[in-house]
N, C-alpha and C positions, 0 to 999 in steps of 0.2 A: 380680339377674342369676342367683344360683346356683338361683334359686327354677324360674327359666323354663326354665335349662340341666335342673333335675329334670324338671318337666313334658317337657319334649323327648325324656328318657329313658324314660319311662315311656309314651309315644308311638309309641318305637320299639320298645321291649318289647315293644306288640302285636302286631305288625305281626310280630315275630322268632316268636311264638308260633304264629302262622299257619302255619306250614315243619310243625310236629305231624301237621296230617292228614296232609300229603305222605310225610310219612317212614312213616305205618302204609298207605298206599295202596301205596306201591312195596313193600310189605316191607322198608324199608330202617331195621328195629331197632335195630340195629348205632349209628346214630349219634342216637338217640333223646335220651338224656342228654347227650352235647356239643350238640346243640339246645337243650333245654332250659337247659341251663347258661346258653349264650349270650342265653336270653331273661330268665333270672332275675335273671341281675348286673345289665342296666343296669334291670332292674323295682325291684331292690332299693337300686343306687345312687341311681338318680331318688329315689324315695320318703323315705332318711335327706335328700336335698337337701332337700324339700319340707318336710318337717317339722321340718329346723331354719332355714328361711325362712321360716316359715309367716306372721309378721308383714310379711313382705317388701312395699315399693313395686312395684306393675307398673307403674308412670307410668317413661318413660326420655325423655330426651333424645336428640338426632338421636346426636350422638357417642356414646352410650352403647347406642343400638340397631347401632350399625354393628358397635360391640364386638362387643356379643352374638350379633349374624346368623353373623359371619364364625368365632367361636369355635364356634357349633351347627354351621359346615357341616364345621369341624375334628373335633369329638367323632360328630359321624354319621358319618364316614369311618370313624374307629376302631370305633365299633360295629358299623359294617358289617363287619370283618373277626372277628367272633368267630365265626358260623358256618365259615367258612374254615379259621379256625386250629383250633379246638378238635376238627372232624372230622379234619383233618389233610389234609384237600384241596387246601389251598395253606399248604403250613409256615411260610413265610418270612413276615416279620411285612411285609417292603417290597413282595413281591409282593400278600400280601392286602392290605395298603393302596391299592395302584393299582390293582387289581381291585374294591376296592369302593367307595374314591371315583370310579374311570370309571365305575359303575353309576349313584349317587347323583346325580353331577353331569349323567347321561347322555349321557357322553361314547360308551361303548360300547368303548373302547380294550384290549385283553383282553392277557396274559401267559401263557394255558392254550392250550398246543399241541394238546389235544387235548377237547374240551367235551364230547362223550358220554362221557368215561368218566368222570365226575364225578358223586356221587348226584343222583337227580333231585329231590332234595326239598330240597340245594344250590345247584343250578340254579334254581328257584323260587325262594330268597333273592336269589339274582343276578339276576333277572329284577326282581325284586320293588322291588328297589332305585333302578329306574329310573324305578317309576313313584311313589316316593316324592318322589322330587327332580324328579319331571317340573315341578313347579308351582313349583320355586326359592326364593323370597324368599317368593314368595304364602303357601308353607304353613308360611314359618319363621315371618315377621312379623305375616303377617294374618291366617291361619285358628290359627294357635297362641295370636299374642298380639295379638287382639281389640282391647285396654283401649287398646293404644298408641294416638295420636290424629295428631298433627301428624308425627310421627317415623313413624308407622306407612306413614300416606298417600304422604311423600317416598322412603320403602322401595320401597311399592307399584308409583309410578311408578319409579324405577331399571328394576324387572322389564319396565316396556310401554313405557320407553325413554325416560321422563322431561322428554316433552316435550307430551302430550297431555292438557289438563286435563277430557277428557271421563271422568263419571263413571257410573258405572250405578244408581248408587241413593247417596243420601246419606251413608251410612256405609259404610267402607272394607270393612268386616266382610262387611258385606251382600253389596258386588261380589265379595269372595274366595267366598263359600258359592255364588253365583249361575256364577262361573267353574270351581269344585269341583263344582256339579252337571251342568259341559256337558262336562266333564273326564271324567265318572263315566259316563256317560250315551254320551260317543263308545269309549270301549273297551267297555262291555255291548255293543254293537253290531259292535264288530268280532269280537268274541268268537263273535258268531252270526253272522255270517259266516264267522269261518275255521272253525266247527265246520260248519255248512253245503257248506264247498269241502272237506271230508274229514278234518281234523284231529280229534282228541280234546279234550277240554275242558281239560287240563293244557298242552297243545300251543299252545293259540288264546289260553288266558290270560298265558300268558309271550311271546307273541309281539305280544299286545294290549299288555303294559305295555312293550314298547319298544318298538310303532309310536308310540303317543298318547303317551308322555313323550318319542318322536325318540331313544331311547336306542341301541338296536341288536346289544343283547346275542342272539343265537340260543339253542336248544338243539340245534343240527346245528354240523357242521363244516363244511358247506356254505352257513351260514346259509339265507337264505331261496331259494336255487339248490335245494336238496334237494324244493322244493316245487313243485305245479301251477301251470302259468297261470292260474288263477282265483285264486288265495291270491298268486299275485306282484301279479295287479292288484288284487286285494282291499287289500294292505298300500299298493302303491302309490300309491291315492286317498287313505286314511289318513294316510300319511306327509306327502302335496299338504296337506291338510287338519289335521293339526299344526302346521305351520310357519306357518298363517296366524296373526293377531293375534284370540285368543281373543275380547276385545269387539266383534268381529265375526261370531265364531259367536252371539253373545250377540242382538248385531239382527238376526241371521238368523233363529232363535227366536221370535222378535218378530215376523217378517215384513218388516223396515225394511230392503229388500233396496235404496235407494235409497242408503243413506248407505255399502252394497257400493259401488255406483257410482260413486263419489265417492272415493273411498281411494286415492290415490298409491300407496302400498306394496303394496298389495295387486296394481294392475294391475301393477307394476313385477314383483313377484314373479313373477306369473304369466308374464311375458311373457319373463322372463328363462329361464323351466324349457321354454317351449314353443320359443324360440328355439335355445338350447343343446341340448335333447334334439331338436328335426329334424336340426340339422346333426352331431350326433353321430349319428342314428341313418342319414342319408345316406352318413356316414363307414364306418360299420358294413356297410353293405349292397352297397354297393363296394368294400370291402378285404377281410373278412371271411369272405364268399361264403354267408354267414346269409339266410335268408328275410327280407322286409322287417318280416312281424310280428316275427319276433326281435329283430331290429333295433333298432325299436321300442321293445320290451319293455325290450331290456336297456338298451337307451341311455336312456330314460325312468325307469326303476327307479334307475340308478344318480344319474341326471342330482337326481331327487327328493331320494334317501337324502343324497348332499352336501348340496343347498343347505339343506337342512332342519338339517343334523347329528344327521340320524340314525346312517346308517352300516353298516346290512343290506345285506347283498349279492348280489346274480343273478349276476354275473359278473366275474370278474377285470378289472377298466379297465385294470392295465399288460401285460396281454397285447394290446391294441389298439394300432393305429397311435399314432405318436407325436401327430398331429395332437388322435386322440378323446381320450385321457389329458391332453393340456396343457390341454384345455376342461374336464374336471374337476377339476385342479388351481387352474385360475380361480376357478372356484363353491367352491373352499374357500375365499376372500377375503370371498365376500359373506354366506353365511346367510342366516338366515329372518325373518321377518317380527318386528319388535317384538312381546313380548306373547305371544310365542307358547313351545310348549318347544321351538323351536329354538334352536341356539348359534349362533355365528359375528360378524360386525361387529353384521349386520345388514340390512334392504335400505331402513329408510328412512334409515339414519345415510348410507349411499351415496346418497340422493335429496337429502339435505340439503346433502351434499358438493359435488354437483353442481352445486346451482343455488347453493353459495357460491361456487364457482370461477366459472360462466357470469357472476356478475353482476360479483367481480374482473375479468375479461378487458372487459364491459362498459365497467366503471367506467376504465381503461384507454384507453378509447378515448373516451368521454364521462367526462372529471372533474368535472362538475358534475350525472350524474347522480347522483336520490336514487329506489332501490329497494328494496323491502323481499321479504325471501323471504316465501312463502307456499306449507304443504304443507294438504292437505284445508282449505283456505277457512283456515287458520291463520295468524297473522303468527310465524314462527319471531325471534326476537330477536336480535342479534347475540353475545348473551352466550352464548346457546344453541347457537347457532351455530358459534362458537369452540369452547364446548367438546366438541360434535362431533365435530368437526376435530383438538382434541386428543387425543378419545380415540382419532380412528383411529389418527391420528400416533402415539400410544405403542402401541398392539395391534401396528401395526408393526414399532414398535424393538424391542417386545417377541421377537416371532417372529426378528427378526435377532440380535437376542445373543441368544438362548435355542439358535437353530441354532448361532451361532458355537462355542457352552460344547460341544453338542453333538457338533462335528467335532474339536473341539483335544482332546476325550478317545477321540476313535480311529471315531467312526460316520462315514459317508462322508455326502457334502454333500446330497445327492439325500434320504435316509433322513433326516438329523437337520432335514431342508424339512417335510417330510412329517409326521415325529412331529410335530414341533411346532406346527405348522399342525391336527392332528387332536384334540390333546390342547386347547390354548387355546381353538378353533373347540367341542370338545365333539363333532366328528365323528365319530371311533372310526378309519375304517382311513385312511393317510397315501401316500406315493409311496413308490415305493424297497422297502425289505424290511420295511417297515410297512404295503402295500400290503392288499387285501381279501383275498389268499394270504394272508398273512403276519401274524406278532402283534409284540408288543412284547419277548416273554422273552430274549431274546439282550441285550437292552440292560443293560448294566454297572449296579447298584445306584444308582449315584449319579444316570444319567438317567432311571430310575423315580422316583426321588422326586423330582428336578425337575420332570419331567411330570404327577407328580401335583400338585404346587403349581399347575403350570400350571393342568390342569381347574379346579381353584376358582376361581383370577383371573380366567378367563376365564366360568364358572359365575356369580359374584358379578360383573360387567361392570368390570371391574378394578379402580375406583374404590374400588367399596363395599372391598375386600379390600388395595387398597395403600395405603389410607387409612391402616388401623390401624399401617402401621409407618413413617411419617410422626414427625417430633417435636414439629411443631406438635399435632398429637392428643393426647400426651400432658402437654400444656401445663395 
């Protein structure tokens, strides 16, 4: 384990080394060496791990993979805050911490009042962090550690929602490099577009890595509102096109636009962003007294950034009617498509849901019927099924005692809805004074570092993460 945890460090090392150009591009000298610094520790910790492992087993067992995911997504938090601390951009070790697991996890949930004033070769690490954790589990379990076999696969699936045994190529390995190049491949492309709608290449590429990993970190304080209508609809199809389930960008590639046709989730998705964003943008153009393309815009922009969890924003939603805000507070319940780097339930664990309840109300009424669900030509099982159901059932309890902790230490009920809902979901901005105005920094020490817990359980789909503190696990 301590072998893989080096390899991971010295992964991340690269990646910290990257911030160099930045910092001689802006002129920004000055924090040359706390950069550096930051990329040398964990280059240098990884490397003593490695080479007093170096005889080490990569074979793990499921319980002993789950260990190692949830303890890598512990120690890339931490390392994400050494640029932070050591420039002195964000001092506090609780702040950088929730600043740079909401990057990683791509939550996008920020503590910095004010983001342009922060170097910009900073902001690039912050950006940058998003689209490291855009791929979750994928790039812990399976582009890092290959070798795994059976343990690796049951990983894989957790991330595409653990219930779809289609595979894309025989080995696990192969579908992670196969999803890592449609990955790689859709931010080069936005990249040329948002340099194409007016931005600069520093500009398109921070804003690339948190449309495609659904992250939502900005370098404005306006987020993506600071920008043209060509770059809001530019992110806004991107963002549509994140939250689908990547092995469908995969048969799209392919041409296999048939088995598109066929995808429960997918139509669900869509039909939920098209339904939600008309009747918000109806709300908008009547109450508002906005042009209907504004309308539109804004109501589609935001309508996206939620159910994706992303979290970039065109326009303040609690400045709108109460009606247009409680429909985006809805779309924080559901998220993005399995498989995808959205956060949130999900939208086929709620298709699943569905047709358990329809067939109980069924069964109800005919006790001697026998129906089986079935999502894309699949037989779901009832074991699957349940656990489902369980997992909405705890996402739930979870968010209710996670607010309660939140109001009995002084946040008001509206705000501790919101945080928590944005931080578990992986959305970034919440209702209340956590809103798209608004950040996190006023919250008391103690519910930063609750919420950063949160980001990960909800990042790792809670399982994989409340597993490990279970005592049957350590049996």
């Amino acid at each position: 384990m301590l072998n893989i945890e080096g390899k991971i460090l010295v992964f991340l090392s690269f990646f910290l080394f990257t911030i160099v150009p930045w910092v001689f591009y802006f002129k920004e000298e000055d924090y040359l060496w706390p950069i550096l610094l930051s990329a040398i520790l964990p280059l240098a910790i990884g490397l003593i791990l490695i080479g007093l492992t170096r005889s080490a087993d990569d074979q793990f067992n499921l319980r002993e993979a789950y260990l190692l995911v949830s303890v890598s997504w512990v120690l890339m938090g931490f390392v994400g805050t050494l640029p932070f601390l050591f420039t002195g951009t964000i001092p506090g070790i609780t702040d950088a911490l929730f600043e740079s697991v909401s990057g990683f996890t791509t939550t996008g949930s920020s503590i910095l009042t004010d983001v342009e004033s922060l170097p910009k070769s900073v902001l690039y690490w912050r950006s940058l962090t998003h689209w490291i954790g855009g791929m979750g589990i994928i790039i812990l379990v399976v582009a890092i550690l290959p070798n795994l076999k059976i343990a690796g696969y049951q990983l894989f699936s957790i991330e595409l929602s653990g219930f779809s045994s289609e595979k894309l190529k025989p080995k696990t390995h192969d579908i992670a490099k196969r999803l890592w190049f449609i990955y790689i491949a859709l931010t080069i492309i936005l990249v040329v577009i948002l340099m194409a709608g007016g931005l600069d290449f520093y500009e398109s590429i921070c804003h690339s890595f948190g449309t495609i990993a659904t992250g939502g970190f900005s370098t404005k304080n306006a987020s993506i509102g600071h920008y043209s209508r060509f770059v809001q609809y530019a992110i806004m199809i991107f963002m549509l096109l994140s939250g689908v389930n990547f092995v469908l960008h995969y048969f799209i590639v392919k041409g296999n636009f048939k088995r598109l046709a066929i995808d429960t989730e997918l139509k669900t998705y869509l039909a939920i962003v098209f339904i939600v964003g008309m009747a918000i943008t109806f709300i908008l153009f009547f109450t508002q007294g906005n042009s209907f393309e504004q309308s539109f815009r804004d109501s589609f922009f935001q309508v996206i950034s939620i159910i994706t969890a992303t979290g970039f924003a065109s326009a303040d939603y609690m400045q709108w009617r109460e009606a247009g805000w409680m429909l985006i507070f809805f779309l924080m319940f559901i998220g993005a498509c399995a498989g995808s780097t959205g956060g949130g339930i999900k939208v086929i664990r709620h298709v699943v849901a569905y047709k358990y309840i329809e067939r109980y109300f069924l069964a109800l009424v005919h006790p001697n019927l026998v129906k089986n669900l079935h999502v894309n030509g699949q037989t779901i099982t009832n074991d699957k099924a349940t656990s489902i159901m369980n997992f909405i059932l705890i996402y739930l309890f979870i968010v209710v005692l996670s607010s309660c902790i939140l109001s009995v230490i002084g946040v008001d009920i509206q705000t501790s809805i919101g945080a928590v809902l944005a931080t578990i979901g992986g959305i970034g901005p919440g209702v209340g004074l956590v809103g798209p105005a608004g950040n996190f920094a006023f919250l008391p020490g103690f519910a930063k570092v609750m919420l950063t817990f949160l980001m990960i359980l909800g990042r790792l789909e809670i399982f994989a993460f409340l597993i490990i503190f279970s005592r049957s696990f350590w049996r």
